[in-house]
C-alpha positions in Angstrom: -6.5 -73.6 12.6 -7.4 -70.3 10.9 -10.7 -69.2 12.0 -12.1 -65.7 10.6 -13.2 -63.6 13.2 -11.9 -65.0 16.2 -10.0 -62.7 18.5 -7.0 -63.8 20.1 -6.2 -64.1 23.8 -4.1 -60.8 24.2 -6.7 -58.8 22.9 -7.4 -56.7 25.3 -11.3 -55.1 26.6 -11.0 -52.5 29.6 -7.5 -54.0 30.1 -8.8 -57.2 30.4 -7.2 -60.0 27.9 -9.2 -62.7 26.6 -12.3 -61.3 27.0 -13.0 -60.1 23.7 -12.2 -63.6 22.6 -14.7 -65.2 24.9 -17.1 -62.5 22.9 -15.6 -63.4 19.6 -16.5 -67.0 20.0 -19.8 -66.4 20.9 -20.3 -64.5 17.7 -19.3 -66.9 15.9 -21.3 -70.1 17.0 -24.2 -67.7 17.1 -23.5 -67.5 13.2 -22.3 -71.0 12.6 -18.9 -70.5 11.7 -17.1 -71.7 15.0 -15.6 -75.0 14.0 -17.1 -77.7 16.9 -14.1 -78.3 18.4 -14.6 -75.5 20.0 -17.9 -76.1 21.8 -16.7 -78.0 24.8 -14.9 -75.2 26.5 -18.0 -72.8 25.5 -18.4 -71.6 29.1 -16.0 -73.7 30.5 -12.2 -73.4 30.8 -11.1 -69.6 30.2 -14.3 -68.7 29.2 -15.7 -69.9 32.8 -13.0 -68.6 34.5 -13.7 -64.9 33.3 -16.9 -65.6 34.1 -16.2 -66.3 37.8 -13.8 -63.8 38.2 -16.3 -60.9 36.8 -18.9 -62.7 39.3 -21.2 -63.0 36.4 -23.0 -66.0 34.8 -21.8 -67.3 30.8 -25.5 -67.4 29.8 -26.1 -63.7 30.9 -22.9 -63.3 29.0 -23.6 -65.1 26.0 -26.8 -62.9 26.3 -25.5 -59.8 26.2 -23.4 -60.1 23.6 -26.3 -61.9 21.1 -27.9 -58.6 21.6 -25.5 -57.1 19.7 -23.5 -55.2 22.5 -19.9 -54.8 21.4 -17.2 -56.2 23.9 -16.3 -52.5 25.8 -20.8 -52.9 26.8 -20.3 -56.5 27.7 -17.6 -55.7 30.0 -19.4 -52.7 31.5 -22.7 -54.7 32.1 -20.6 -57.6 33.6 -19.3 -54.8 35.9 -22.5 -53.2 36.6 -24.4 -56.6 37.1 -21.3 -59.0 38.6 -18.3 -56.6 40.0 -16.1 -53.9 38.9 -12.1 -54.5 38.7 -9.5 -52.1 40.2 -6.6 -51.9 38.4 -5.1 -54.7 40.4 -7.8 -57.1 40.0 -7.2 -56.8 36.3 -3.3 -57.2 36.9 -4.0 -60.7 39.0 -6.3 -61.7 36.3 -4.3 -61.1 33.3 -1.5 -62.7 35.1 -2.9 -65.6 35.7 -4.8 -66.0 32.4 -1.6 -65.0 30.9 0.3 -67.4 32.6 -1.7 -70.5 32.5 0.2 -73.6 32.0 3.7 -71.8 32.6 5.2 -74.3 36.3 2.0 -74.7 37.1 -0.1 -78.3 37.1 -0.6 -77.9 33.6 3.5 -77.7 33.1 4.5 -81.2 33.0 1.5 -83.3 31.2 -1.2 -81.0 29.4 1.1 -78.2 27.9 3.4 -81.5 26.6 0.5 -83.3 25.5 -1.0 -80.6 23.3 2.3 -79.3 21.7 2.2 -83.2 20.6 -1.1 -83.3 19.6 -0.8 -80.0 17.4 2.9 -81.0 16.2 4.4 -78.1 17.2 7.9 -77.9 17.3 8.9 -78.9 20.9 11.4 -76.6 21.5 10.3 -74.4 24.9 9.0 -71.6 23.1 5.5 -72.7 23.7 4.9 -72.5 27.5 1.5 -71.4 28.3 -2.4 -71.9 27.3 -2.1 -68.7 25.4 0.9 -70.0 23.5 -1.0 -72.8 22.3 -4.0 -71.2 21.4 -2.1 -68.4 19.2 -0.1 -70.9 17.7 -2.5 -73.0 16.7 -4.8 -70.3 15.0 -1.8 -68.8 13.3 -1.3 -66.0 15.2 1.8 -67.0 17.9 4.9 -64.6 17.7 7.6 -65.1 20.2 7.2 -62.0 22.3 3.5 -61.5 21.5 3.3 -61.2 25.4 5.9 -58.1 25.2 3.4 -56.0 23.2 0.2 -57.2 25.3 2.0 -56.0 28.7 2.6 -52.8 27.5 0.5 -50.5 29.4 0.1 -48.1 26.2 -1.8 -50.9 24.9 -5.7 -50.8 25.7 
């Protein structure tokens, strides 16, 4: 599903993928243009996960960013207000985000069930949460993970 707007989960924010997706969502329900299917993972899923991870609450997130802070502030209040990532912080993190779904307890029954449920080709190529996601929103290349690891990327 093309949605205008929405960020993708290797964008990066201080190194950090997804998060300027998380942000991007917000946006967008803020506006009314995030389709509904959507809103159940709205703080939950990876959304909750950053949260966790950054030691920071969604609805100070969602807050922050409804004031109009762009994704680099929200990052840098969430480190200011939750905790700040060293370099390998942000390396387990993106890993795992990354990663999600790839022999893993999401390998065998969910990753399966959604390639069926989208009608992807079932071919291995799609592995992962991210896979799915970018695939589904029209933005999936092969070695889109190639690009994102590169550390010349911000």
């Amino acid at each position: 599903m093309n949605i205008p707007g929405i960020k993708g989960c290797w964008e990066k924010t201080g190194g950090l993928f997804y998060f300027a997706r998380m942000c991007s969502k917000i946006r967008l329900q803020a506006a009314g243009t995030l389709p509904p299917d959507y809103f159940d993972y709205l703080g939950t899923g990876f959304d909750g996960r950053t949260c966790r991870y950054l030691w920071v609450k969604y609805e100070d997130v969602k807050a922050q960013v409804l004031a109009g802070k762009s994704d680099a502030e929200v990052l840098e209040w969430c480190f200011q207000n939750g905790r700040r990532l060293n370099d390998e912080e942000i390396l387990i993190y993106n890993s795992f985000m990354s990663k999600r779904g790839w022999h893993d307890d999401e390998s065998d029954e969910f990753i399966p069930g959604l390639i069926k449920k989208y009608g992807f080709k079932d071919d291995g190529s799609v592995l992962t949460d991210f896979d799915v996601i970018e695939m589904d929103e029209g933005r999936w290349r092969p070695d889109m993970w190639h690009e994102a690891w590169n550390p010349a990327q911000p």
